[in-house]
DRENNUPA-329334 format. One record per residue: residue in one letter; x, y, z of N, C-alpha, C in turn; residue number from 1. Coordinates in steps of 0.02 Angstrom, whole numbers, plus 50000, padded with zeros to 5 digits. Layout:
# residues N
(r a,(X,Y,Z),(X,Y,Z),(X,Y,Z),NUM) ...
END
This chain:
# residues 98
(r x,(50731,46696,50035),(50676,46711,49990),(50651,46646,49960),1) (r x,(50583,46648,49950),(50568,46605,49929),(50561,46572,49856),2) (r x,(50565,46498,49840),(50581,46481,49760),(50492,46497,49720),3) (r x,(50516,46527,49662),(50452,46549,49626),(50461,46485,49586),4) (r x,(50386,46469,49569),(50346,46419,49549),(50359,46448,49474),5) (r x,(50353,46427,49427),(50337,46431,49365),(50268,46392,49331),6) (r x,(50256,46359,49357),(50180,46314,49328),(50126,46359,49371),7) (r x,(50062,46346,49334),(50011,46387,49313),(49970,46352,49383),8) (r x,(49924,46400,49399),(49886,46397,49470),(49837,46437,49451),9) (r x,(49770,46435,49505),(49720,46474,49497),(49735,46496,49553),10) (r x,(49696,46535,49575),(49714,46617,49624),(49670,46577,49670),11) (r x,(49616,46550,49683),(49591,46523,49723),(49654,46471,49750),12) (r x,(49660,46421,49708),(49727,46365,49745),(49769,46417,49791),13) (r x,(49807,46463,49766),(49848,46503,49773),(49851,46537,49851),14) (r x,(49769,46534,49848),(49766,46594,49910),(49727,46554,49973),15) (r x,(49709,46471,49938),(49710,46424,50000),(49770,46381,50025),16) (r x,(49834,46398,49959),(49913,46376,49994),(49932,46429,50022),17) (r x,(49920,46475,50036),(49946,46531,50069),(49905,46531,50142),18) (r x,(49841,46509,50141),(49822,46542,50224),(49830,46463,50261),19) (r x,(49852,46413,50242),(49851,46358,50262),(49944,46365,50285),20) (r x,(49966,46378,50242),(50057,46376,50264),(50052,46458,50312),21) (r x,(50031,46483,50313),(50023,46532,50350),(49988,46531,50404),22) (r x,(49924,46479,50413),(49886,46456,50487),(49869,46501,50486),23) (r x,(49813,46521,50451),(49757,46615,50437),(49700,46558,50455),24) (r x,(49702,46516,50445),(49616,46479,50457),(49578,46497,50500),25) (r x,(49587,46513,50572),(49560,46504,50625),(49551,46571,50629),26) (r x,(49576,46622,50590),(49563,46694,50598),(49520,46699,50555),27) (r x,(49498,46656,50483),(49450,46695,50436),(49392,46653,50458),28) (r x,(49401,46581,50495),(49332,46553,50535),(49284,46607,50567),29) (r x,(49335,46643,50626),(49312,46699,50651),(49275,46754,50613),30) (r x,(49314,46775,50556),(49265,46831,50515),(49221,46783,50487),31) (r x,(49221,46730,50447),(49179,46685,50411),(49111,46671,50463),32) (r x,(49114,46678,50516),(49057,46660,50571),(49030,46707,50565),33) (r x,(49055,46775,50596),(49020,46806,50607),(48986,46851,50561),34) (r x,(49011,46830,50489),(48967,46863,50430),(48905,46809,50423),35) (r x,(48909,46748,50429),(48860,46689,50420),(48813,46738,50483),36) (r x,(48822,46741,50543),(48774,46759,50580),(48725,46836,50552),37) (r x,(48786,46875,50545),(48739,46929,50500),(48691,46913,50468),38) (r x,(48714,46874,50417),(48676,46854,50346),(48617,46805,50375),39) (r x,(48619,46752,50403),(48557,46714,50436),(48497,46752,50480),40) (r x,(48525,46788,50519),(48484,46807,50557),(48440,46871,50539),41) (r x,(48452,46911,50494),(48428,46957,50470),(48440,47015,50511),42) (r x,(48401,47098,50501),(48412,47130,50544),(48360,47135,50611),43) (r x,(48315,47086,50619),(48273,47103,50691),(48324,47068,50738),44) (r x,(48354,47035,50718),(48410,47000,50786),(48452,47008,50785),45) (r x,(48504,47057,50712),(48565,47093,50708),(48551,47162,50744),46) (r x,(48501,47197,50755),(48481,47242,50794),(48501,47240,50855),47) (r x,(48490,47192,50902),(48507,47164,50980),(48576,47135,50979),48) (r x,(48606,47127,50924),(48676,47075,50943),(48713,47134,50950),49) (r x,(48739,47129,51006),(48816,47193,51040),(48875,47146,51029),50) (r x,(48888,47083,51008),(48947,47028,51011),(48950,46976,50982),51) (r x,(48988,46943,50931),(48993,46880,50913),(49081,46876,50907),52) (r x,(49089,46805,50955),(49158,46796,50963),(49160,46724,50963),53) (r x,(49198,46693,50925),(49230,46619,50887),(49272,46607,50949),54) (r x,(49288,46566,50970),(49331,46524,51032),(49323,46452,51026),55) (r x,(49368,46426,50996),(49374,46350,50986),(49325,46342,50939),56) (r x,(49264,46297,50960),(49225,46272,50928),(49141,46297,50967),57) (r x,(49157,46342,51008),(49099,46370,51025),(49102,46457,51025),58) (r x,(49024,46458,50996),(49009,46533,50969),(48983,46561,51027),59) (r x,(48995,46648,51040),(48962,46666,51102),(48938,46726,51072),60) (r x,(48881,46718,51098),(48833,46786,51073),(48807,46841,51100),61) (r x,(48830,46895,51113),(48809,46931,51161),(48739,46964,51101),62) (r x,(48683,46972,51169),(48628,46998,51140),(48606,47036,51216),63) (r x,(48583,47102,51177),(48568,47145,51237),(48474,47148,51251),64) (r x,(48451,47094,51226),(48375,47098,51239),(48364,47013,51274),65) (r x,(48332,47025,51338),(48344,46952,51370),(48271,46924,51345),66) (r x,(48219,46949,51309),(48199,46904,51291),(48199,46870,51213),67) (r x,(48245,46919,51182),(48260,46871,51109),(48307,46822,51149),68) (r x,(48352,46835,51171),(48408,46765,51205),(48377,46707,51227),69) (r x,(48302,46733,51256),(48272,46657,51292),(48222,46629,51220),70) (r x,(48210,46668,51157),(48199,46636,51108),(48241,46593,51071),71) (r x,(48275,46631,51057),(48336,46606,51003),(48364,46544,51060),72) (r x,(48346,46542,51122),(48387,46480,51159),(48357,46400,51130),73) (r x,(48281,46403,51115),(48249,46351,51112),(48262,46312,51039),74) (r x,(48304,46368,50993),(48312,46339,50938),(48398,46324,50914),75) (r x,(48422,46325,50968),(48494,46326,50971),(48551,46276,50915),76) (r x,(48513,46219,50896),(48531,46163,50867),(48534,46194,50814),77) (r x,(48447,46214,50786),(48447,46225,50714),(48483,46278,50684),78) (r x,(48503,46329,50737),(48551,46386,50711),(48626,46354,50712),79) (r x,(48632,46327,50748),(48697,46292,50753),(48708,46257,50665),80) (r x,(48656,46217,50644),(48670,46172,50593),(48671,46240,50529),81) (r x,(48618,46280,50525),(48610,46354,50488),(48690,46355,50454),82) (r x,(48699,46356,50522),(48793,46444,50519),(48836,46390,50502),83) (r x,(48841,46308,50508),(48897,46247,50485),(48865,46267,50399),84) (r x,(48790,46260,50382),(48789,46238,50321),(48824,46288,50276),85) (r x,(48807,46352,50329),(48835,46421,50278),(48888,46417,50273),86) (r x,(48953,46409,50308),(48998,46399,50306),(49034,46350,50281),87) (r x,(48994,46289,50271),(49015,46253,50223),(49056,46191,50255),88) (r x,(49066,46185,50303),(49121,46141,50358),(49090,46170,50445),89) (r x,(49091,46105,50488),(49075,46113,50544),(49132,46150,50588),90) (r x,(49127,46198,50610),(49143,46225,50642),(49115,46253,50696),91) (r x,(49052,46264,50695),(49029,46263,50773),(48980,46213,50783),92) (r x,(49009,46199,50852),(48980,46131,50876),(48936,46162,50948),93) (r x,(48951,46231,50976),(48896,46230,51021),(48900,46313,51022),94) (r x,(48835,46330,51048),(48826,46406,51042),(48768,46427,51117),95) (r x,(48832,46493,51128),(48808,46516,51199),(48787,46587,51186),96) (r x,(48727,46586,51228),(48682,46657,51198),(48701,46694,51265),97) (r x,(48703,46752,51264),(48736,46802,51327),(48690,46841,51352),98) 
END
């Protein structure tokens, strides 16, 4: 069992020593993305998205309308920089539209 702390912490510290000694990061990247994509894109292109899946450092997007995919292709960068700023830390570095 583990030794309890007696000095004073905020619940934030608390619950970023916990998913860091626990290696939760790469799982709440995953939810953390794909709520940034919700929230950016609004609902005319949350409408068409059937998929968003985190893998390394590249995002894959399934979209079931091939011509929003060949839109959203030409602006690929600026959504890319969008979903880092929302998130706050780079984490995606390239994004594949499906």
């Amino acid at each position: 069992m583990a030794k309890r702390n007696n000095e004073h912490r905020s619940i934030q510290d608390a619950l970023k020593e916990f998913v860091e000694t626990n290696k939760l990061e790469k799982g709440l990247d995953k939810v953390n993305v794909a709520d940034a994509w919700v929230k950016l894109m609004g609902n005319g292109v949350n409408n068409y998205t059937t998929g968003i899946q985190l893998e390394r450092n590249t995002l894959y997007i399934q979209l079931s309308s091939s011509v929003l995919r060949e839109e959203l292709s030409y602006g690929k960068q600026k959504i890319i920089s969008m979903l880092n700023e929302e998130l706050g830390k780079e984490i995606v570095k390239k994004l594949i539209l499906r």
